[in-house]
C-alpha positions as CSV (number, residue, x, y, z in Angstrom):
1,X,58.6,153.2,138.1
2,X,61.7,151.6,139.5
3,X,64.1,154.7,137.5
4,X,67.2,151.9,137.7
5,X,65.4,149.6,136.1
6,X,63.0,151.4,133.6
7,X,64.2,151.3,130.1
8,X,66.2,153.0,128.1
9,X,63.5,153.9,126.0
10,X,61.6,154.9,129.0
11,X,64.9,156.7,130.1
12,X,65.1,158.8,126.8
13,X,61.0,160.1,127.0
14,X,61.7,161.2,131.1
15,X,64.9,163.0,129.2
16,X,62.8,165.0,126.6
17,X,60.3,165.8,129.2
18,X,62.6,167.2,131.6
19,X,61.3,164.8,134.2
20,X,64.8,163.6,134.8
21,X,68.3,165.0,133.8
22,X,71.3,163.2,132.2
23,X,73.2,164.0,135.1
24,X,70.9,162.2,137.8
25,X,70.4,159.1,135.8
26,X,74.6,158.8,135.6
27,X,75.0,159.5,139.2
28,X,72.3,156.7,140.2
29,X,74.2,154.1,138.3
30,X,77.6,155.2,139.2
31,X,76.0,155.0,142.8
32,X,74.7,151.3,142.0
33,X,78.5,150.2,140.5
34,X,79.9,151.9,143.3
35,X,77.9,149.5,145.5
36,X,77.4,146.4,144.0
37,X,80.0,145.8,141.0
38,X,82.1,144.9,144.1
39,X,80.4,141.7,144.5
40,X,79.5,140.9,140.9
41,X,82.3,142.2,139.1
42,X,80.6,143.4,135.7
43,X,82.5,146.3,134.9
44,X,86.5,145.9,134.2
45,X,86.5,150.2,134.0
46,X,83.5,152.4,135.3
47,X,84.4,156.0,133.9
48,X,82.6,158.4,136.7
49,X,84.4,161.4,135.6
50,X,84.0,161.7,132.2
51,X,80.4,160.5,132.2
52,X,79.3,162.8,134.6
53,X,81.2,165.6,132.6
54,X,79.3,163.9,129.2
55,X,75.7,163.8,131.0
56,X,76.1,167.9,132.4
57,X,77.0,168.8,128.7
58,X,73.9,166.7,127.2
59,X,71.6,168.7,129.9
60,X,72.7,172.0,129.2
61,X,72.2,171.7,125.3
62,X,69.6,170.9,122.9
63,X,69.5,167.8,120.5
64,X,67.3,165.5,119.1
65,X,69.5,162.1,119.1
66,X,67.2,159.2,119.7
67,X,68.9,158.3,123.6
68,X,70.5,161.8,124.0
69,X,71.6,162.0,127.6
70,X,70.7,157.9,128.6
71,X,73.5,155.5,130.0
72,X,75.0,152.4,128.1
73,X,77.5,150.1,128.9
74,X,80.0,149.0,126.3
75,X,81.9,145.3,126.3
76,X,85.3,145.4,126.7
77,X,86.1,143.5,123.2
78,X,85.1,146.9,122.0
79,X,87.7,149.3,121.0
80,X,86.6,152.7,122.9
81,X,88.7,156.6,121.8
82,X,90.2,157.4,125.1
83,X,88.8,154.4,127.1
84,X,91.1,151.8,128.5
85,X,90.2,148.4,126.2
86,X,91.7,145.5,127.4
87,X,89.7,142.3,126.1
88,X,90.2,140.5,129.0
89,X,94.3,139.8,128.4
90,X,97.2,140.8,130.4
91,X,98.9,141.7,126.7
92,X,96.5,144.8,126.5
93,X,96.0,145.7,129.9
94,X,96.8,149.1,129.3
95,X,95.6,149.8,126.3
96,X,93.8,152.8,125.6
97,X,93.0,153.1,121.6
98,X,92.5,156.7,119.9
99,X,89.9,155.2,117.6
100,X,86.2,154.0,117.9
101,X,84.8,151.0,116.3
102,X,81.7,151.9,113.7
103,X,79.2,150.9,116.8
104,X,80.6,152.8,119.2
105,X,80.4,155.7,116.8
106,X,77.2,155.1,116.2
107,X,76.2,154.9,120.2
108,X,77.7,158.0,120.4
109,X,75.6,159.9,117.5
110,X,72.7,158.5,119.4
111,X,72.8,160.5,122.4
112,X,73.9,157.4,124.8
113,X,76.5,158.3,127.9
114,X,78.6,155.2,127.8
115,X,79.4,154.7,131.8
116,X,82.2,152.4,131.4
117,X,83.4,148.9,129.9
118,X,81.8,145.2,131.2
119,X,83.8,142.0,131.6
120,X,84.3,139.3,129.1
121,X,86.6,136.3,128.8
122,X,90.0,136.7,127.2
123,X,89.4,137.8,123.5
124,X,85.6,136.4,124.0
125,X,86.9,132.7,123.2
126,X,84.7,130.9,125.8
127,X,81.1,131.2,127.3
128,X,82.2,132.0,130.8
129,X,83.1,135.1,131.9
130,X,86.5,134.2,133.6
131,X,89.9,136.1,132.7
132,X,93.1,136.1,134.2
133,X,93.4,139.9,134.1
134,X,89.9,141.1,135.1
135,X,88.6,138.1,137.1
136,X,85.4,136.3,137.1
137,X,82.0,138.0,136.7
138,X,79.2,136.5,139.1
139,X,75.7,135.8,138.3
140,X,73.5,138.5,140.2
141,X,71.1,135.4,140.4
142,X,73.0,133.4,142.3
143,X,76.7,134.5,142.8
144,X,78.1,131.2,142.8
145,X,77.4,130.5,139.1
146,X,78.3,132.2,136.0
147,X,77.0,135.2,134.0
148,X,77.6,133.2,130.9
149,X,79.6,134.7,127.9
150,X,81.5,136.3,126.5
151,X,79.1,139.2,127.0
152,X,79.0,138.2,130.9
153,X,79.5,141.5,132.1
154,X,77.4,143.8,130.0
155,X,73.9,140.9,130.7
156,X,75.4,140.8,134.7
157,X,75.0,144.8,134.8
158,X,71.8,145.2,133.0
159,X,70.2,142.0,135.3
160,X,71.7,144.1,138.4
161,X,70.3,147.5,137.7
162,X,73.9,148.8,136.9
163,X,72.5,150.4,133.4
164,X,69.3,150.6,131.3
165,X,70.5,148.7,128.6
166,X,73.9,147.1,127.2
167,X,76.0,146.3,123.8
168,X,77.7,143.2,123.5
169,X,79.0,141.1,120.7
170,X,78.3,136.8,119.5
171,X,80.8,134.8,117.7
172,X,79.1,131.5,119.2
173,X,76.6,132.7,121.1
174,X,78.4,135.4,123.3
175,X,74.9,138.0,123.3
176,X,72.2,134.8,124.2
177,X,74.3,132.8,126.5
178,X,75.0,135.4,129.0
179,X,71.0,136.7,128.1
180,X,70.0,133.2,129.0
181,X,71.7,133.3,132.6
182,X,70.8,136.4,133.6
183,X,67.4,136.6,132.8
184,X,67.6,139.5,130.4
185,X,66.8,139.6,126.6
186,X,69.4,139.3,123.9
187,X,69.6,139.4,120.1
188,X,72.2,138.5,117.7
189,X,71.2,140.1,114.6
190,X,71.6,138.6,111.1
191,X,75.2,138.2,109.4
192,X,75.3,141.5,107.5
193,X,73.1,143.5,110.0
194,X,75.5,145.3,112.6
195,X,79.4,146.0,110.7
196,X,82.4,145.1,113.0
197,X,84.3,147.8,111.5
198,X,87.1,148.9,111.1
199,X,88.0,145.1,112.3
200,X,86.9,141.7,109.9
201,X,84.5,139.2,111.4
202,X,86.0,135.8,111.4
203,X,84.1,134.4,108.5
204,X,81.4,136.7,109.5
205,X,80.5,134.4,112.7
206,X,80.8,137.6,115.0
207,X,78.3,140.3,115.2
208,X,77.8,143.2,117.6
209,X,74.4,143.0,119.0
210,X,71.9,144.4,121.9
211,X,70.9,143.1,125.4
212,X,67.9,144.6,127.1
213,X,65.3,144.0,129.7
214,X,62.4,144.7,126.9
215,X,62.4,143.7,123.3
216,X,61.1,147.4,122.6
217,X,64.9,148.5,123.5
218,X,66.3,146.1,121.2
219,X,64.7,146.8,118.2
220,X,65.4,150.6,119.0
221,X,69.5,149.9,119.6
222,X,69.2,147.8,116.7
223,X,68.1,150.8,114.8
224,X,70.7,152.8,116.5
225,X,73.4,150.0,115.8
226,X,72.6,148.5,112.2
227,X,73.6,149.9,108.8
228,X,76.3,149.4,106.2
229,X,80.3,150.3,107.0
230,X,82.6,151.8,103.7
231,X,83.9,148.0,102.7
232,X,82.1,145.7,105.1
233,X,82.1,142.0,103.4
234,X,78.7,141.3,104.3
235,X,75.5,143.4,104.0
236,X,71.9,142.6,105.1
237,X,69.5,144.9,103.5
238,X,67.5,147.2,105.4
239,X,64.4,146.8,106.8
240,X,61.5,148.2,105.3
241,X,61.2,150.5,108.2
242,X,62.9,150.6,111.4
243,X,62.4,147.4,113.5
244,X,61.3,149.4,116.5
245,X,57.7,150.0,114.6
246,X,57.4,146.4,113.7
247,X,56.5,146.0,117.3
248,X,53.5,148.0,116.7
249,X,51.8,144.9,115.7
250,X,52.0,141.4,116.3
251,X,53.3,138.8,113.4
252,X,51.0,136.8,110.8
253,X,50.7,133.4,111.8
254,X,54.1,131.8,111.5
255,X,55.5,127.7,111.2
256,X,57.3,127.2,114.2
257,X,59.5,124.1,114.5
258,X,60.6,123.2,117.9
259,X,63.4,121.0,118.9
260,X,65.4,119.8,121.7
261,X,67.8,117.9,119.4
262,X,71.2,120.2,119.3
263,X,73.7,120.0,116.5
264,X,76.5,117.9,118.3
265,X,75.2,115.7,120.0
266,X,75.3,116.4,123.9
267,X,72.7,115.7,127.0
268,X,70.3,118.5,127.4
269,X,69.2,119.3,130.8
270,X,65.5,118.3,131.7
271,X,64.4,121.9,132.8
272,X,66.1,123.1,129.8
273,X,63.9,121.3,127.6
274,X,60.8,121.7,129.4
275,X,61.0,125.4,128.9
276,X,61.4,124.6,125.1
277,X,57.9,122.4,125.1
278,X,56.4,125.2,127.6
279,X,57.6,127.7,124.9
280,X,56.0,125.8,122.4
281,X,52.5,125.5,123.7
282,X,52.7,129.2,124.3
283,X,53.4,129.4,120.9
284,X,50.7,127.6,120.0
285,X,48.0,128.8,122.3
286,X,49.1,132.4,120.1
287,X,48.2,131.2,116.7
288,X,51.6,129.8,115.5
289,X,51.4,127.1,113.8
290,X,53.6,124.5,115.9
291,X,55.8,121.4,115.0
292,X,58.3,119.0,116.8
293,X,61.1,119.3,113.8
294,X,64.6,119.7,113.8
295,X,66.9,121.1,110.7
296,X,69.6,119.2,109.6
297,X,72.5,120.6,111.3
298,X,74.5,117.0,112.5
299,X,77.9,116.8,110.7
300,X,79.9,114.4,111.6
301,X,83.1,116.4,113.3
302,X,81.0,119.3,113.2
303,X,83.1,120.4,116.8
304,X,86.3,119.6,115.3
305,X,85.5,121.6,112.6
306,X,84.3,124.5,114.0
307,X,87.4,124.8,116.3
308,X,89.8,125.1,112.9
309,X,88.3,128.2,112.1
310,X,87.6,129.0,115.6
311,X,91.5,128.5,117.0
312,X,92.4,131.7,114.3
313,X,90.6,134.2,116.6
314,X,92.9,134.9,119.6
315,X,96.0,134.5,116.8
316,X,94.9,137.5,115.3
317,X,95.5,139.5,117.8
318,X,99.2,141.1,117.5
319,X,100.3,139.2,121.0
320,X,104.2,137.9,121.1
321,X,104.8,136.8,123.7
322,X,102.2,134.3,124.3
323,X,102.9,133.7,128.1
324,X,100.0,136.7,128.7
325,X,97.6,134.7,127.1
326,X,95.0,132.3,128.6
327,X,96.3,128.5,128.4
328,X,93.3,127.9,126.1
329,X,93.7,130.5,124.3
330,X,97.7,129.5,123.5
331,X,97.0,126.4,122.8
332,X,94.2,127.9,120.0
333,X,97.0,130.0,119.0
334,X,100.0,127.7,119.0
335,X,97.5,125.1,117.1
336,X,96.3,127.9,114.3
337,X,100.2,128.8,113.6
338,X,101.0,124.7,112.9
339,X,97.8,125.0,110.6
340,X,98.2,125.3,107.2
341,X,95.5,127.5,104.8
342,X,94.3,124.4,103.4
343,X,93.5,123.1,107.0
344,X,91.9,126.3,107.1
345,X,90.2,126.8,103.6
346,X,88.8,122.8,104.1
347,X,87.3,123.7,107.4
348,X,85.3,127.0,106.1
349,X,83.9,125.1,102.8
350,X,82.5,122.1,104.7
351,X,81.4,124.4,107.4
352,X,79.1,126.6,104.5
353,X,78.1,123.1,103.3
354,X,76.3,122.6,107.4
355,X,74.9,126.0,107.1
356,X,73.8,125.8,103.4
357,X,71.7,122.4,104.3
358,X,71.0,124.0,107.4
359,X,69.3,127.5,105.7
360,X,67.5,125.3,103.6
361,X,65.3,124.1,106.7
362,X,63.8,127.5,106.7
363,X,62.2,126.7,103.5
364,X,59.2,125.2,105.3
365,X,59.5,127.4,109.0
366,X,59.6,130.5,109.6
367,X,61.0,129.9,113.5
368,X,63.1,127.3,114.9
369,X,62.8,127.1,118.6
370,X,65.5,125.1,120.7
371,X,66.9,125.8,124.5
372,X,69.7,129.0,124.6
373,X,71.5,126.3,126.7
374,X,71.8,122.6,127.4
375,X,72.8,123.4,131.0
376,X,71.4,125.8,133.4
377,X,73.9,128.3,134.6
378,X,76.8,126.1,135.8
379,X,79.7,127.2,138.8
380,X,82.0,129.5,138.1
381,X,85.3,127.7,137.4
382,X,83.8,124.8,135.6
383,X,85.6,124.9,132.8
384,X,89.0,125.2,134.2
385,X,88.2,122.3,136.0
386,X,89.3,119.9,133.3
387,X,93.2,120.5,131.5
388,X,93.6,120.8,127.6
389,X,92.6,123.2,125.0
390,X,90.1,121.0,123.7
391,X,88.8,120.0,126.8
392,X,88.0,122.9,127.9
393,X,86.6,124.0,124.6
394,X,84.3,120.4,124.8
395,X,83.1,121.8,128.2
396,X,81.8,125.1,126.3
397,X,80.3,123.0,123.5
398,X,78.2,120.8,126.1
399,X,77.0,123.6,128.0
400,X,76.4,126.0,124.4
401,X,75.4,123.5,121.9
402,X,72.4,125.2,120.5
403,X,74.0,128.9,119.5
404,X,76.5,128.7,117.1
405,X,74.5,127.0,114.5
406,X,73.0,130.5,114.0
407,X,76.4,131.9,113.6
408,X,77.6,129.6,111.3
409,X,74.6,130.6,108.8
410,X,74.0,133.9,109.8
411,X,70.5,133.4,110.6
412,X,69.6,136.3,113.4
413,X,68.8,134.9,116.9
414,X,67.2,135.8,120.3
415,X,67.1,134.3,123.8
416,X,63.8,134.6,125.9
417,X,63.8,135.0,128.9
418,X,60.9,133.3,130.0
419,X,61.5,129.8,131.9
420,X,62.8,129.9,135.5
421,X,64.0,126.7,137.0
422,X,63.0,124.7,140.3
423,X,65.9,126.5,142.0
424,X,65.2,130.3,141.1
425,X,67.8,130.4,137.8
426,X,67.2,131.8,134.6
427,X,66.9,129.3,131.5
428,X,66.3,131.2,128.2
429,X,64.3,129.6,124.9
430,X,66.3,130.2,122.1
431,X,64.4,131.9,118.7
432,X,66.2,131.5,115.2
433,X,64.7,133.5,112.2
434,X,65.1,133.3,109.0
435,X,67.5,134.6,106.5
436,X,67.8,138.7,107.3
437,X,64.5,138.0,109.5
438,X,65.5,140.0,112.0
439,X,61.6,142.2,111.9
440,X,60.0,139.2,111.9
441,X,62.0,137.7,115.3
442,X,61.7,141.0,117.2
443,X,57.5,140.6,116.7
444,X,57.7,137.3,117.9
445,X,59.9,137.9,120.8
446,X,57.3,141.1,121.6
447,X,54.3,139.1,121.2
448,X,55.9,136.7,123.7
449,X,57.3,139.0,126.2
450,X,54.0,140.5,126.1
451,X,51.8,136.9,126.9
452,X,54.8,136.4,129.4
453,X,56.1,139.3,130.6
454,X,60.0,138.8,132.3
455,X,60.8,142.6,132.8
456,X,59.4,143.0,136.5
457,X,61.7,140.1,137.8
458,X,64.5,141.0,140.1
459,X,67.8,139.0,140.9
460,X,68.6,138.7,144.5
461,X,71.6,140.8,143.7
462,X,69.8,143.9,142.3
């Protein structure tokens, strides 16, 4: 066993059974940021003190917390007690909260060392993981590109060996983009699932989520992370026993549609959709029950749309002076403040009316399978290399066409990592379940891993 790269789940049996200590598992991946976050640039604050201290404490008490004593990293869109919190903005680059959000909390009652905070794009607004503050995050595949985002850092880290497993968020797509680049695997679970308190989800696009190198650690995190908040807006009711024993077995026969057609209309790449067709005859050759379908998700200025709920984001943060913001992210800020809340309350009605028609698909599937991503991981700076807010933003929605659809209707979602293209990149398959289907996705995306295992393969970077 590779100890860097072995689960977290493996991590926590070695803990119980004294075969490793807290302690040593911190040190080896404060030893691995120390010598390669240099290049990659994952983490934005690596804590080696304080962990260290957290790990000897674990070791020289008794408890029976689920990860007691295993590493995490969280994303930096996450407000941490004590840790610096910047989200990626020069107006909070020394911001240190005295609070923790209800999933860091919960981390924390699990037994999990949290080694420090991973990169993300200004206020997660965008797919790549790019800030003026912290910098861009490379791809440990092939430095030159991106990480994806806005959970870049945390899926750059766990693809590197730099911790077992990793927390990030999706507004748009910001857990399976990044999963898709990187090669690792990432759930967004349904609206309802995971609470965002003490802070409101925008609508409820924006979940916190897991990434992991097995599905196994997913559906545990997910157990660790999911559960009702004291006046959270949306609830999803709770399985009928934790999602890590749905794994135990594989899933009844399911209807899966597969598609390559995305919402808005944009190219997608060919190697993007042959992994989508490979998927499905793996599918297939499994028992599924597999279609060529697609839901129906086109709206006319469905991207135009999107972005007048979407600008409100960054303007909720309490930023005056908007010179420490991103240009994109002004713009979306200077454009949500001319807005009026009829703009606003138009935009989130026909929205529903997309994900209403949409849901309804799911009526005769029980899986929709499309590609994570049009594109294969693209350069770093690629976006910035057109001007204008909505340029840019157009740049995100040609490379990310496929994700926020399951946002919109809080369907949960998953990127596979199974499809490698000619050139030695990652290309995920994106999984869409249906309503609170969560169990039912995380057997699927076991069964798969299972018929096409992914966890063995290492970046050049690791």
């Amino acid at each position: 066993m590779e100890l860097p790269f072995a689960s977290a789940t493996e991590q926590a049996q070695l803990l119980r059974s004294g075969e490793v200590s807290s302690e040593e598992l911190v040190e080896l991946y404060l030893e691995r940021i120390a010598r390669l976050d240099p290049t990659l640039n994952a983490y934005v604050t690596v804590r080696p003190e304080e962990a260290l201290a957290e790990a000897r404490a674990l070791d020289e008490t008794s408890g029976d917390e689920p990860f007691r004593g295993v590493p995490i990293a969280v994303k930096d869109l996450t407000a941490t007690a004590g840790i610096r919190t910047t989200y990626s903005s020069r107006a909070f680059a020394h911001y240190v909260p005295d609070f923790d959000t209800a999933v860091v909390r919960r981390l924390k009652e699990a037994g999990f060392v949290i080694l420090g905070k991973t990169n993300t794009p200004e206020f997660g607004t965008v797919a790549f993981t790019e800030s003026d503050l912290n910098g861009a995050t490379r791809n440990p595949w092939n430095t030159e590109l991106t990480p994806g985002g806005s959970s870049g850092g945390a899926a750059a880290a766990l693809a590197a060996g730099l911790t077992p497993v990793a927390h990030g968020s999706d507004g748009g797509g910001s857990i399976r983009i990044p999963a898709s680049c990187c090669g690792v695997f990432g759930l967004k679970p349904s609206r309802g699932r995971v609470s965002a308190a003490p802070f409101p989800s925008l609508e409820g696009l924006s979940t916190p989520g897991p990434l992991s190198r097995t599905v196994e650690d997913s559906a545990a995190l997910l157990d660790v992370l999911a559960g009702y908040e004291p006046g959270d807006p949306w609830w999803a009711p709770p399985p009928e026993r934790p999602f890590a024993e749905w794994l135990k077995a594989p899933p009844r026969p399911l209807r899966v549609a597969v598609t390559t057609f995305p919402p808005i209309e944009t190219p997608v790449d060919p190697e993007c959709a042959a992994a989508v067709l490979e998927a499905g005859e793996l599918l297939a050759g499994l028992g599924h029950h597999v279609t060529e379908a697609t839901p129906a998700w086109r709206e006319p200025d469905l991207f135009h749309t999107f972005v007048e709920v979407w600008q409100v984001g960054p303007a909720l943060y309490p930023v005056e002076d908007l010179s420490l913001m991103t240009a994109l992210n002004r713009g979306l800020v200077e454009s949500a403040r001319t807005s009026s809340a009829a703009d606003y309350a138009r935009a989130v009605a026909r929205l529903h009316a997309v994900a209403r028609r949409t849901v309804a698909f799911w009526r005769e599937v029980d899986i929709v399978v499309t590609p994570t991503l049009a594109l294969p991981p693209v350069p770093i700076g690629w976006q910035e290399s057109v001007e204008g807010t909505v340029e840019q933003l157009l740049r995100n929605t040609v490379f990310t066409p496929f994700t926020a659809v399951a946002n919109l209707t809080g369907l949960p979602a998953v990127s596979l990592p199974i499809h490698w293209s000619s050139v030695g990149v990652p290309i995920g398959v994106q999984a869409i379940g249906p309503p609170a289907g969560d169990a039912l996705l995380l057997q699927l995306a076991a069964q798969v891993e299972a018929a096409r295992p992914w966890a063995d393969r290492r970046p050049p970077a690791w």
